[in-house]
N, C-alpha and C positions, 0 to 999 in steps of 0.2 A: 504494500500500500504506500503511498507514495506520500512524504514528508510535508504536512500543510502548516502553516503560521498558523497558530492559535491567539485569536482575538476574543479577548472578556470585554463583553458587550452589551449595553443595554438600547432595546431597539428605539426606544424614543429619546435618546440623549443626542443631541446634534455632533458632539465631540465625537462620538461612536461611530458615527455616522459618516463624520466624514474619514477613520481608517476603515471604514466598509466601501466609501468609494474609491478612493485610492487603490486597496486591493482589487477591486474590480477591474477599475479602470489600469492598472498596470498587467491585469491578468497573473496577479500572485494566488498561487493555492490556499486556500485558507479554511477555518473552520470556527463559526462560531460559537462562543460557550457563552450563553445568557447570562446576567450576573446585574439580575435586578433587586434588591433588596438591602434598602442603605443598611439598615442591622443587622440584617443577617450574613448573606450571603458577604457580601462586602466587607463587615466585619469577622468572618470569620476565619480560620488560624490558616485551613487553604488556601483564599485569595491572599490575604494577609502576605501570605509568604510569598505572594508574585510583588503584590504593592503594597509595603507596610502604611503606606500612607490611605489605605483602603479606597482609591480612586481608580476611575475607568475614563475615559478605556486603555487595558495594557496589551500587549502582545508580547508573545513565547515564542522565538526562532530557533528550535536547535536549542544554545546553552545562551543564546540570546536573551535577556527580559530588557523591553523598552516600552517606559511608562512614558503617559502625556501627548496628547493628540496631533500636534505640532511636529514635537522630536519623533515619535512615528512614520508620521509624514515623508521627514526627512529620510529616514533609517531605509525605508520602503523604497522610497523613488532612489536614491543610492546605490542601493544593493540587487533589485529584481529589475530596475530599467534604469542604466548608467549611461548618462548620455542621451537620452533622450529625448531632452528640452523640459520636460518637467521641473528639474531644478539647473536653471539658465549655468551655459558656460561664464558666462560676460561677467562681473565682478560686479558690473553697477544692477546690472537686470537680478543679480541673486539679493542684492543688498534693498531692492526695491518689492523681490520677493517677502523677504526676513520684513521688512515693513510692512506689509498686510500680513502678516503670521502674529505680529505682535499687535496687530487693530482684531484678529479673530481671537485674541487671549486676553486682551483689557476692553477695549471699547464696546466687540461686538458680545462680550460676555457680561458687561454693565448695563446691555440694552436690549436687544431684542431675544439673547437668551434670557435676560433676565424680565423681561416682561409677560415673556412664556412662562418661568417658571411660576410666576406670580397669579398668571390667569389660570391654566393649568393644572397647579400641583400645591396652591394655597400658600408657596413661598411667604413670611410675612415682611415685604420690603414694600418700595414706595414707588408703587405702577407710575405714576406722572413724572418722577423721575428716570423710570425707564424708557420711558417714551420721548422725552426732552434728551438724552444721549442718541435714542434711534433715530429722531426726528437730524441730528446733526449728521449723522454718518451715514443715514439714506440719500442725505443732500451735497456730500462731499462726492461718497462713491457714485452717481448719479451724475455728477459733471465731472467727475473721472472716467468715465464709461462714454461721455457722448461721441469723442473719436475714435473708440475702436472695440474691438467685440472682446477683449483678456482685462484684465488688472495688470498683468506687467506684457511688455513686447507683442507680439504677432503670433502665440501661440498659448493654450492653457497651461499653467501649471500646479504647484501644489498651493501657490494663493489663491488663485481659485475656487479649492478643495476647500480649503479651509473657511473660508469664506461662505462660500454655500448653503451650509444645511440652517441654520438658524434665520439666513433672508429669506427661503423657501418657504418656511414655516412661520411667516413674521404673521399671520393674520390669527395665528393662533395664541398673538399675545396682545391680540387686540392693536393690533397695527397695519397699516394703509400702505403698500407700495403702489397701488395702482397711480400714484401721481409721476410715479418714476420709472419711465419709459426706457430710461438708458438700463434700468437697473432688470427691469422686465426682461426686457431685447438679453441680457448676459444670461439669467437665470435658465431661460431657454437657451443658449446656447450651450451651457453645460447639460443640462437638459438630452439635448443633443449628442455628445460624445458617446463613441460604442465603449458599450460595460458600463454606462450611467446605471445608477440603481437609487428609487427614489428614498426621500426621508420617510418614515411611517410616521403618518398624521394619528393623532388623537383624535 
C-alpha cells in the first residue's frame, strides 16, 4: 500500500482546508484523520503527541510532523512539486508570497474567520469588530485583484491557498462580498484549478 501524508483534520476549519487543497491541488497522497473535538480528541495524549500544543491542522510524512497551516503549505509545495511556480523562484515574488501568508494568519484570522466563528460556533468576541477588519481587507484585496487574476505574478500559488477558504465562506459570518467583483472574479478562478476541492459549508 502505498505511503500517504497523514493530515488531522477538521472538515469545517478553513486552516484545514486549505492543507486539503494544496494536497489536492499538488496531487500529494494523503489520508484524512478527523480530529474534531476541542477536549477531547484534541486534547488527548494521541494527538497531543503529534501537536502538544493541541492545534490542527498537523500532518505526518514519514518521521516528518509539521504543524500550522502556513509552514505546511510551505513543507508541501517544496517537497511533492519543487519548482513549480507554486512557491515563486524570484526572491521578491516569494517575499510578496510570505506577505499574504502573514494577512491569512493575522488579518484574515481577526476577520472573517473570526466573524465565522462568532456566527457559527457562538465564539464570544465582538462580531462588529470582525467585520470592521473584513470590511478593510475585502477592500484592499479587491483593488489588488483588479489587474490580474493571482495575488502575487501571472500564476496561482500557495497565497492563494491560503487565502481562500475563509473569503469563500465569508457569508457565513454574516459578510457581503458581493460588492467585490475583483474578489468574486479570483474566488472562481481558484475555483477553477484541477484538484480544486471545495470548503464544507455549514
Amino acid at each position: 500500500m502505498p505511503v500517504t501524508v497523514q493530515i488531522y483534520d477538521a472538515p469545517k476549519s478553513g486552516h484545514c482546508h486549505r492543507v486539503r487543497l494544496a494536497a489536492s491541488l499538488f496531487g500529494v497522497p494523503h489520508t484524512l484523520i478527523p480530529i474534531t473535538s476541542l477536549e477531547g480528541e484534541r486534547k488527548g495524549a494521541a494527538f497531543l503527541a503529534i501537536n502538544p500544543l493541541g492545534q490542527i491542522p498537523a500532518i505526518v510524512d514519514g518521521d516528518a510532523v509539521i504543524r500550522d497551516s502556513n509552514a505546511i503549505l510551505i513543507y508541501l509545495a517544496e517537497k511533492y512539486v519543487p519548482g513549480s511556480g507554486w512557491i515563486p523562484d524570484d526572491i521578491l515574488a516569494r517575499a510578496r508570497v510570505n506577505e499574504w501568508l502573514s494577512v491569512a494568519s493575522g488579518v484574515m484570522f481577526r476577520g472573517p474567520n473570526m466573524a465565522r466563528l462568532i456566527k457559527l460556533f457562538g465564539k464570544p468576541a465582538d462580531h462588529a469588530e470582525a467585520v470592521a477588519v473584513s470590511q478593510v481587507l475585502f477592500k484592499m484585496m479587491d483593488e489588488h485583484l483588479k489587474d490580474r487574476t493571482w495575488l502575487v505574478g501571472d500564476r496561482p500559488t500557495i497565497a492563494d491557498i491560503a487565502c481562500y477558504s475563509y473569503i469563500a465562506v465569508a457569508n457565513e459570518g454574516d459578510l457581503d462580498i458581493a460588492p467585490f467583483s475583483n474578489i468574486r472574479a479570483w474566488l472562481a478562478a481558484v475555483e477553477g484549478l484541477e484538484g480544486f476541492v471545495p470548503m464544507v459549508r455549514s
